[in-house]
N, C-alpha and C positions, 0 to 999 in steps of 0.2 A: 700611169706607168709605174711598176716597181722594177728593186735592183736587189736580191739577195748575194752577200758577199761571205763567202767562206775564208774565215782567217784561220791560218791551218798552225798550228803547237805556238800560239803567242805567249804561252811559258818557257818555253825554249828561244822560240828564233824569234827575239826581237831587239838586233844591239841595234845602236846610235838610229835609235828612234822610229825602228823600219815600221811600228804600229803606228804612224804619223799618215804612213801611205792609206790605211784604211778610215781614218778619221777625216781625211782629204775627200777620198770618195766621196763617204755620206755628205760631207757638206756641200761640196759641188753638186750632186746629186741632190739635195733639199733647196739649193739657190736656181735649180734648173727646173723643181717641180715636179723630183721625181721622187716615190718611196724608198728608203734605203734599208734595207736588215741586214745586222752583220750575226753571222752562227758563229761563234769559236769552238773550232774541235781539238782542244786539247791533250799534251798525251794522255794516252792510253785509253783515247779514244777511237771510234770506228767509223770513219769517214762515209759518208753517204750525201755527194753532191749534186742526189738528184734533181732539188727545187734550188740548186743555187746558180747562179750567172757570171759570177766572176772570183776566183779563187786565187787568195793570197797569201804566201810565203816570205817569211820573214830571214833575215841573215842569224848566222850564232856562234860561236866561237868550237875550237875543234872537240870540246867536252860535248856540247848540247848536239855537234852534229852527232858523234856517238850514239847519244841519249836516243836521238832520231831513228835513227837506224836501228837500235835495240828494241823502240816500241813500233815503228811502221808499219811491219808483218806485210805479206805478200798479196790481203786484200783490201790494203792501204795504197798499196802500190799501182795495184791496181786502177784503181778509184782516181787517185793522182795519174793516170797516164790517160785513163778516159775524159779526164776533166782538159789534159793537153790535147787533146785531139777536137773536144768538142764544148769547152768553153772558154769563157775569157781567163786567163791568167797571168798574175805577175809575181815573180820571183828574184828574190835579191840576197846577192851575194850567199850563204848557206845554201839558201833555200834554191837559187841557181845552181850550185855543185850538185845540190840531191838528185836535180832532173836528168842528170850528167852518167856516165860506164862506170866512172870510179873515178877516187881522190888518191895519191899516193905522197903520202907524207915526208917529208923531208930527210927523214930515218930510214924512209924506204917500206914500212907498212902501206900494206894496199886497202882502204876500204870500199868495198863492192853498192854502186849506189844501185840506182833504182834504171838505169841505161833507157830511161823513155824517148832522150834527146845524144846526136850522133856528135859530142865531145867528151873528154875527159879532163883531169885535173891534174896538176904537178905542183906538191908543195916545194918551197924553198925557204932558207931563212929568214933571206931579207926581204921585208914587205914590201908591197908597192904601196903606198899612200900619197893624200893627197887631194884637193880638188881637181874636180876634169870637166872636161867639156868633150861630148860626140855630138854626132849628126845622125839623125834616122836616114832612111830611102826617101822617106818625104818632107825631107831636109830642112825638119824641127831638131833645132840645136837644143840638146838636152845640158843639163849643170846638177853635179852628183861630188860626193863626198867615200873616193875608195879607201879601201883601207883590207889589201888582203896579201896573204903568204903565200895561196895558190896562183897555178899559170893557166888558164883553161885556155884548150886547143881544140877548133872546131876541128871535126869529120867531115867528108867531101859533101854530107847531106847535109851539114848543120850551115845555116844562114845566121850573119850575125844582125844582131839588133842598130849597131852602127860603128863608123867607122872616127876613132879619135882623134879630136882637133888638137887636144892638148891634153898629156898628162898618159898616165901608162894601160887601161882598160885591160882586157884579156889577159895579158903575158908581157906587156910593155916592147913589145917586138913588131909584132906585125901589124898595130893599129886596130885592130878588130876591137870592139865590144859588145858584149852579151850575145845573147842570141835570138831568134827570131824564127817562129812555127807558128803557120796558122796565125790563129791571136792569143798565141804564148810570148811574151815580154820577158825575159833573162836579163839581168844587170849586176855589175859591183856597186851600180849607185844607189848609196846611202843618203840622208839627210837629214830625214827623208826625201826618196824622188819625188813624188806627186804635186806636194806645197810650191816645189820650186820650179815646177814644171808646168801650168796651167794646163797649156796644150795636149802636153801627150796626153795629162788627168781626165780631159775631156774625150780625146782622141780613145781612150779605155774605156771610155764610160759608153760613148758611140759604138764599139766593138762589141761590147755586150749585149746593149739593147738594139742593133741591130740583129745578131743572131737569133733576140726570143722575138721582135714584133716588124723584122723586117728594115728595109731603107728609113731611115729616120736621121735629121740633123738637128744637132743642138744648137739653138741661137746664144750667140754671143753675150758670156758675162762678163762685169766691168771687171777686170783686172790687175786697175793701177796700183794697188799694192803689192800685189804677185811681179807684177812686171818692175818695179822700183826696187824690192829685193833680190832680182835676179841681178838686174843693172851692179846694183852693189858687191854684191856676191864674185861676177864677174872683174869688177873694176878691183877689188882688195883681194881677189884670191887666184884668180886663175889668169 
């Protein structure tokens, strides 16, 4: 079995380590005995995620989301809404606001995203940060590292990704975090997620390749060290 993974402007959207999520993959993916290729499409490049399975977007600061929006072009966008309809994806913190109506800045500029998914975004000054802790629907406690100035607020279609046990996710209001379509994964979690998250890393990796070869489970890898850094993580920080 192979996994090609699309890392989408890793010159732009990669703060506090979000390319960790894609180096997670392949090695989970080489300990399971599966082939991994990673394509990076770079700006000002032209997206074509025909042979790929799982598509990744990174976080970036409000210059580089600019940047984005200046080279993405409309069969960028494209391509990025077909990929959320009909592959795996995961998207953090930037790269979650791009799939989103629009970002409106603290100043009151409005930037017009790419509206694939039914929320929007509301900057404010003060940031929420912080470690947190959510819970999925299939009540895998996730541990992420936020750090944003935006409020994102689902639409009566958008499903969120999970609901927060500790610390501010979405808008620090209603408990929500990220979002959730199909097998589109939205988050503010940084750390990167995946390293700290074995499960859900698998649980993505199962999403994928179940879509290209059918019902398929992965059998369980050792991971006492994954599981001993979360321990810790959890005990000193959240």
């Amino acid at each position: 079995m192979n996994l090609t993974v699309a890392h989408v402007y890793p010159d732009l959207l990669n703060l506090y380590g979000d390319s960790g999520n894609v180096l997670c993959i392949q090695k989970r993916c080489e300990w399971h005995g599966i082939k991994c290729i990673v394509r990076n499409f770079e700006a000002g490049s032209q997206f074509d995620f025909s042979d790929c399975d799982v598509v990744f977007i990174g976080g970036g600061q409000d210059r580089e989301q600019q940047l984005v929006l200046q080279c993405l072009g409309a069969k960028n966008a494209r391509e990025l809404a077909e990929a959320v309809e009909n592959k795996t994806v995961l998207a953090v913190c930037g790269g979650y606001q791009l799939l989103g109506k629009y970002y409106e800045t603290a100043e009151g500029a409005r930037l017009d995203f790419t509206g694939i998914l039914d929320f929007y975004t509301v900057g404010r000054e003060k940031r929420l940060i912080g470690n947190y802790e959510f819970k999925t629907k299939e009540k895998i406690r996730l541990i992420g590292f936020e750090n944003h100035s935006g409020r994102t607020y689902l639409g009566p279609s958008a499903e969120p990704l999970g609901k927060v046990i500790k610390g501010f996710g979405n808008n620090g209001t209603d408990k929500t975090e990220g979002v959730r379509y199909k097998s589109t994964f939205c988050t503010y979690a940084h750390g990167p997620l995946l390293p700290k998250n074995p499960d859900f890393a698998d649980m993505l990796i199962t999403s994928a390749l179940q879509r290209k070869y059918g019902e398929i489970s992965l059998a369980p890898l050792d991971c006492k060290t994954e599981i001993l850094a979360r321990r810790q993580i959890r005990d000193l920080y959240i």
